[in-house]
C-alpha positions as CSV (number, residue, x, y, z in Angstrom):
1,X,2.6,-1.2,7.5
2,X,-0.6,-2.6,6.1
3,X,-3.4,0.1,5.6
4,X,-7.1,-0.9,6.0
5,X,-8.6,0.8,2.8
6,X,-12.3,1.7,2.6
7,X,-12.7,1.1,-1.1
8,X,-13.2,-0.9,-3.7
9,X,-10.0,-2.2,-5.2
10,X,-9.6,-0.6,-9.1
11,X,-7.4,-2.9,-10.0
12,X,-4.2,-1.1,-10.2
13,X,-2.0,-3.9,-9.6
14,X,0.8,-3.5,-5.9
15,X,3.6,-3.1,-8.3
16,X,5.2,-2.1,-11.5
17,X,6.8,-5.3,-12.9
18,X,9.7,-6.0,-16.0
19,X,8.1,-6.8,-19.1
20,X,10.8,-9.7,-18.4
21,X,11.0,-11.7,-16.1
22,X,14.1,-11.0,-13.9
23,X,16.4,-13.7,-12.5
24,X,17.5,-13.0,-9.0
25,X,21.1,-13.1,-9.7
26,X,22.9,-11.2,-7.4
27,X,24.1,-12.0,-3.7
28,X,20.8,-12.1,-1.6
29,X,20.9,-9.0,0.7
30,X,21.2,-9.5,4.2
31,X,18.2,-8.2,5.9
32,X,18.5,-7.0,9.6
33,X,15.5,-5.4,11.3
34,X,18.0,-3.3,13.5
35,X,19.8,-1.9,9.9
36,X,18.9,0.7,7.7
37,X,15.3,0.5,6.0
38,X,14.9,-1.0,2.9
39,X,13.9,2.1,1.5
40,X,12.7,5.3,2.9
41,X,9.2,4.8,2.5
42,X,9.8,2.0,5.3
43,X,11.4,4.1,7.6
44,X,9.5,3.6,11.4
45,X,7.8,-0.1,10.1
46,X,8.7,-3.6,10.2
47,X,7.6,-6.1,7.7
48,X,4.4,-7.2,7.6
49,X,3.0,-10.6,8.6
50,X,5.9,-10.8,10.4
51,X,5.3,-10.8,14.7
52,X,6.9,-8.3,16.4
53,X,9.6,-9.7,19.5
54,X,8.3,-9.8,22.7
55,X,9.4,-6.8,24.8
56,X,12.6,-7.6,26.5
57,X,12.9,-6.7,30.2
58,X,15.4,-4.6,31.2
59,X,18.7,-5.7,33.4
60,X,22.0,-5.7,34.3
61,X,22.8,-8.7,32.6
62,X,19.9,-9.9,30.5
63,X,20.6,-13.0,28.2
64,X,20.5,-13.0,24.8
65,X,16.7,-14.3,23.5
66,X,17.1,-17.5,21.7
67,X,15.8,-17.3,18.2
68,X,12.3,-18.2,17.9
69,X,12.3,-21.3,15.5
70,X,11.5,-22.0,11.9
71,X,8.2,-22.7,10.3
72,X,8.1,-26.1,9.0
73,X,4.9,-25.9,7.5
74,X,3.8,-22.8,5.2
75,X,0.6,-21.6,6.2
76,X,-0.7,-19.6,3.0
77,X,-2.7,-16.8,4.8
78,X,-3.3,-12.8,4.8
79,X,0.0,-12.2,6.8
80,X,1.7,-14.1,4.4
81,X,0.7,-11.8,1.3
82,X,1.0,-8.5,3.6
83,X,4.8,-9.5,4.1
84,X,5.2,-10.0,0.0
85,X,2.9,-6.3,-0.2
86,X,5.3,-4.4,2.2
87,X,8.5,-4.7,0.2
88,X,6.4,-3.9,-3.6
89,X,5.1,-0.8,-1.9
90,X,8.8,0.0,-2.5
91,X,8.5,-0.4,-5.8
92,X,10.2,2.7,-7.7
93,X,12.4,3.3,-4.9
94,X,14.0,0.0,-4.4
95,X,14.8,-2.4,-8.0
96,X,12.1,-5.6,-8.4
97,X,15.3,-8.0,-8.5
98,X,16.3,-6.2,-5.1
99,X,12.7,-6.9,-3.6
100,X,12.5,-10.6,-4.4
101,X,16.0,-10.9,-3.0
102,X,14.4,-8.7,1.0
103,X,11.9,-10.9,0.3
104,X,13.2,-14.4,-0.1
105,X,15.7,-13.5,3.1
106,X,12.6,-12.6,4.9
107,X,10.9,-16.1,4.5
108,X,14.6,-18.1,4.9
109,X,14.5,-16.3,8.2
110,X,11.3,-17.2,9.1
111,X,10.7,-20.6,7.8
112,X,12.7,-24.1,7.1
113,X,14.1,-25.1,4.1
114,X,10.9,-27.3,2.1
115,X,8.9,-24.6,3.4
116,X,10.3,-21.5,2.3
117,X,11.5,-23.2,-1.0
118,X,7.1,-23.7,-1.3
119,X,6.9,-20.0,-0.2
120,X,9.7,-18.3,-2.8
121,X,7.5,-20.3,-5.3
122,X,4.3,-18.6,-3.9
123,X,5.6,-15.7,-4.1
124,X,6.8,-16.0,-7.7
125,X,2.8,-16.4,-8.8
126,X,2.2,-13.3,-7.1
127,X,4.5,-11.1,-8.9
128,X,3.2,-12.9,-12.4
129,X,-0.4,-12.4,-10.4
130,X,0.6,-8.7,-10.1
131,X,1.9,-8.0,-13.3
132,X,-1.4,-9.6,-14.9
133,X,-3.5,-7.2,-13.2
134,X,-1.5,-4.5,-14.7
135,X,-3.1,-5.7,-18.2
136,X,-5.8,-5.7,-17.0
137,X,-5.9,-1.5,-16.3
138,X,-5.6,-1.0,-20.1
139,X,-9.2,-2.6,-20.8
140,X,-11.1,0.0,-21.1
141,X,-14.5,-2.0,-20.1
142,X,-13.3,-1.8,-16.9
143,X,-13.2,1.8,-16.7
144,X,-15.6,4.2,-14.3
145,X,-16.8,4.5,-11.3
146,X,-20.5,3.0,-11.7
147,X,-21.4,-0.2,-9.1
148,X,-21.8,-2.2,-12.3
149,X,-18.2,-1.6,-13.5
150,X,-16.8,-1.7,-10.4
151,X,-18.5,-5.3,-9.4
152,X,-17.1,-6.5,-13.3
153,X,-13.5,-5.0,-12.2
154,X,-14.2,-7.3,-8.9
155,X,-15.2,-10.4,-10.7
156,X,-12.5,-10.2,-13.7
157,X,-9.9,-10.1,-10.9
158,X,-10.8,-12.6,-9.1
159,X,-11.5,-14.9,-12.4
160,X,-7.9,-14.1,-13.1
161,X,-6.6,-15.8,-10.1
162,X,-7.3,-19.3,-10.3
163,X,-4.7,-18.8,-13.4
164,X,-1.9,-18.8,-10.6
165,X,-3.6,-20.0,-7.1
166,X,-5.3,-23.0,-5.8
167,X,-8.7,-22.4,-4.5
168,X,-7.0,-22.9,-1.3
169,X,-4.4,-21.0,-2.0
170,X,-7.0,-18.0,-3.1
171,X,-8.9,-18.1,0.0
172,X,-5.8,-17.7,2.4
173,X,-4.7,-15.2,0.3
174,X,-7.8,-13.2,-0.8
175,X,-10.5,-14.5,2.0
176,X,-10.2,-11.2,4.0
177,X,-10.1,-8.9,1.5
178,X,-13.1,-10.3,-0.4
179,X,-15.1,-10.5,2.7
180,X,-14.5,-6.6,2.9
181,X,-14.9,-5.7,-0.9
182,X,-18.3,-7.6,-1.0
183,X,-19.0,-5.6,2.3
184,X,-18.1,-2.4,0.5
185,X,-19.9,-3.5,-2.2
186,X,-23.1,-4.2,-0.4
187,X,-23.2,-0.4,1.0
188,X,-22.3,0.8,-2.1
189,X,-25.6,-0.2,-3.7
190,X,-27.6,0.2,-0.3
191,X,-26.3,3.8,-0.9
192,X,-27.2,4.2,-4.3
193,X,-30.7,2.7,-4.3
194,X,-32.7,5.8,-5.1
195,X,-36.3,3.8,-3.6
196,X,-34.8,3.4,-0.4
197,X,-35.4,6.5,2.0
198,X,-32.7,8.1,4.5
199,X,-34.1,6.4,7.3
200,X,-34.3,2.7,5.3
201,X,-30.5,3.0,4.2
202,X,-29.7,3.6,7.5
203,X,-31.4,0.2,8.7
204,X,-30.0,-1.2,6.0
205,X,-26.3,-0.3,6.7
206,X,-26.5,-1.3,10.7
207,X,-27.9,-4.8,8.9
208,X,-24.8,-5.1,7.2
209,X,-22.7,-4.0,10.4
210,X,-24.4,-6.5,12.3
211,X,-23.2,-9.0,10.2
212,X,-19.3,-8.3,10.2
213,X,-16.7,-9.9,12.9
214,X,-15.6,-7.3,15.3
215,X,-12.1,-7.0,13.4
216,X,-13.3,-6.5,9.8
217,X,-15.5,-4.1,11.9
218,X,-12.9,-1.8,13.0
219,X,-11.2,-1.8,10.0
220,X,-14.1,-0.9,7.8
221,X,-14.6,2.4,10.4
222,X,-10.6,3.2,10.8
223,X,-10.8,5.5,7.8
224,X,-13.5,7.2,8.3
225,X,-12.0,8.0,11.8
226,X,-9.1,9.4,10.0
227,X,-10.8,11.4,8.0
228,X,-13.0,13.2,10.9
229,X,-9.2,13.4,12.4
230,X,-7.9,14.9,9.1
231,X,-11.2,17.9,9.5
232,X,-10.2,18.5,12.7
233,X,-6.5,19.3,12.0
234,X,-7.6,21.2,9.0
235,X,-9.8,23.5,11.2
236,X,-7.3,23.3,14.0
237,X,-4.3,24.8,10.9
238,X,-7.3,27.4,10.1
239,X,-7.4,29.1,13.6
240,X,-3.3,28.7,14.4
241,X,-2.7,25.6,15.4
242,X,1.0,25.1,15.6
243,X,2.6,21.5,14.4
244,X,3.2,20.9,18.1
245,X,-0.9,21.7,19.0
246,X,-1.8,19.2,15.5
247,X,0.8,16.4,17.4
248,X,-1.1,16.6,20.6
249,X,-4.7,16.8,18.9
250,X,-3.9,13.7,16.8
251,X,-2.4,12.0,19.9
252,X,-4.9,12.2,21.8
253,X,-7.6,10.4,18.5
254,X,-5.2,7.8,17.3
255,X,-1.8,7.8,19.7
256,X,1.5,9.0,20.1
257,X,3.1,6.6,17.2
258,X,0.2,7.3,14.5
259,X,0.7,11.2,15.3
260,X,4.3,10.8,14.7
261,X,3.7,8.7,11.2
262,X,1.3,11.8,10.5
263,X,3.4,14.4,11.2
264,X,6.2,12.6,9.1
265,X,4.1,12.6,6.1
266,X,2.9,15.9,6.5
267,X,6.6,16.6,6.5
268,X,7.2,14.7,3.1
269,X,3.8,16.4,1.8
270,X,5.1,20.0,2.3
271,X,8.6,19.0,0.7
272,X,6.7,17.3,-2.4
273,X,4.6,20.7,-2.8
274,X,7.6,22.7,-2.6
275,X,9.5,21.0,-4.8
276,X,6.2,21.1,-7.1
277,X,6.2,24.7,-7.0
278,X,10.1,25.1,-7.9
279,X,9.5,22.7,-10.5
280,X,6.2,24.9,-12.3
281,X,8.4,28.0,-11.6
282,X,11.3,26.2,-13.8
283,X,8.7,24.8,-16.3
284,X,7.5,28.2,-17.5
285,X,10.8,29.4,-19.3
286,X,11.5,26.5,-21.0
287,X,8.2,26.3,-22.7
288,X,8.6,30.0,-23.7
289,X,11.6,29.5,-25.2
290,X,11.1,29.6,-28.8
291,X,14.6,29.0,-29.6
292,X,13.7,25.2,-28.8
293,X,11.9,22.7,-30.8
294,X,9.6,20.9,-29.3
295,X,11.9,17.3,-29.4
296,X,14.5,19.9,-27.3
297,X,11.8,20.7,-25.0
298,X,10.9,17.3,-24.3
299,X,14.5,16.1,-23.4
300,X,15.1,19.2,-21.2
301,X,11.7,19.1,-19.3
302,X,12.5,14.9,-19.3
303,X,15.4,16.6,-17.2
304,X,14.0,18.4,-15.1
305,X,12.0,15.7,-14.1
306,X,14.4,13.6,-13.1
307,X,16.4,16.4,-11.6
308,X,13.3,16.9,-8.9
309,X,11.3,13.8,-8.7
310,X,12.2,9.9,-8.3
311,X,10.6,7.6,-10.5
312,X,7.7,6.5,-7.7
313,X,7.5,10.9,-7.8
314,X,7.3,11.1,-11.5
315,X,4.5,8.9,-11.6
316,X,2.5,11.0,-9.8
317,X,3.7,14.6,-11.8
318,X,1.1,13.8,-14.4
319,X,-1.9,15.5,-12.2
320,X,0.4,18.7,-11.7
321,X,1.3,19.4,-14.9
């Protein structure tokens, strides 16, 4: 489930934490692949940082796969904090004391005991990691869009955490993603260097290409790929094209599975727009309504919220309102 994202981070932290820290109480939660998804955001994915099995050939009588085993050793690396990012993408839909408990089953299935005791720990700084960076939102230094700010927003971050990770710890963590930000950050000011001519920023950018490993490559490039995808559909809608004609024209650029992830959300983007639009039509009495106060009006609308939108939804109601 992890997305490549061509941007400089802003700082809004993964997830949403308590103001208090929560024990994790209850029974852990048995976590089976082959189950329902943890929540419905997840629904098509697997965890992240965790491999996918090896295709099993099909027979008659084919045995049973032995378990692959435990990780003795925790290797602190990218995968590692994609697997803790994947269950707080959840956050809203799925309780924080419910995604440490996915996610501590997750690393007792994957590593030994020493090991995933060093892990759960880990993991615990991230969420206290997270829930800094949430602070940090309110400062309102940080604030805009200029290269300037946005390099301070950078350096503040990563200031912040050698408060909860060892330098070794940071670089496993944070080494790919600060190879791309400082990337992103290069072409940002290559873009906005107003003595550099057309032709110069273009030397300038192949420079920097030059210089990234063919993965971080790719990634870089994936979203703009998706967005000349995303014109083509939009053009493709313009002149008729059915959902069936979009499946096959984003099939053919990105493959059958990303077309079907597409064609979900567009699915989930049509049902959030109509539910928008029942919700505006239901706002416009209630706020004409002089018969209410305006505490009255609150609590009803606060109703109406809830009665439409889940709490990750009402986040986002804000802009439509």
């Amino acid at each position: 489930m992890h997305k490549s994202v061509y941007a400089v981070p802003i700082l809004v932290a993964g997830a949403v934490l308590a103001a208090v820290w929560p024990a994790p109480a209850q029974p852990a939660l048995v976590i089976d692949d082959k189950a329902q998804p943890f929540a419905p955001s997840l629904v098509g994915t697997v965890p992240d940082g965790i491999p996918a099995p090896p295709p099993v050939a099909v027979a008659v009588v084919a045995p049973k796969p032995a378990p692959p085993p435990l990780e003795t050793t925790l290797l602190v690396d990218e995968n590692l904090r994609r697997l803790f990012d994947y269950y707080l993408a959840t956050t809203g839909e799925q309780t924080l004391r419910n995604i440490i408990t996915a996610v501590e089953a997750q690393l007792n299935k994957r590593y030994a005991a020493v090991a995933a005791k060093d892990a759960k720990a880990l993991f615990r700084r991230y969420l206290y990691f997270k829930r800094a960076l949430i602070t940090l939102d309110a400062d309102t230094s940080l604030q805009g869009n200029a290269l300037t700010i946005a390099r301070k927003r950078l350096d503040v971050s990563r200031t912040l955490r050698g408060r909860y990770f060892s330098p070794q710890e940071v670089a496993g963590l944070f080494g790919w993603e600060d190879r791309y930000d400082d990337d992103a950050m290069a072409r940002m000011q290559v873009q906005q260097d107003t003595r550099l001519t057309a032709e110069m920023k273009h030397s300038r950018l192949a420079e920097l290409d030059a210089k990234l490993d063919p993965a971080m490559l790719a990634a870089r490039q994936q979203p703009v790929e998706y967005l000349a995808l995303a014109e083509q559909v939009a053009v493709a809608r313009k002149q008729g094209a059915d959902d069936a004609a979009v499946f096959r024209l984003r099939a053919a650029s990105v493959g059958e599975a990303a077309a079907t992830k597409l064609a979900a959300l567009d699915r989930d983007e049509a049902d959030w727009q109509r539910r928008i639009d029942l919700y505006r039509q239901a706002l416009v009495p209630v706020r004409n309504n002089s018969a209410l106060d305006e505490s009255q009006r609150q609590v009803v609308v606060a109703a109406m919220r809830e009665a439409y939108f889940n709490a990750q939804e009402r986040l986002r109601l804000t802009a439509y309102e």
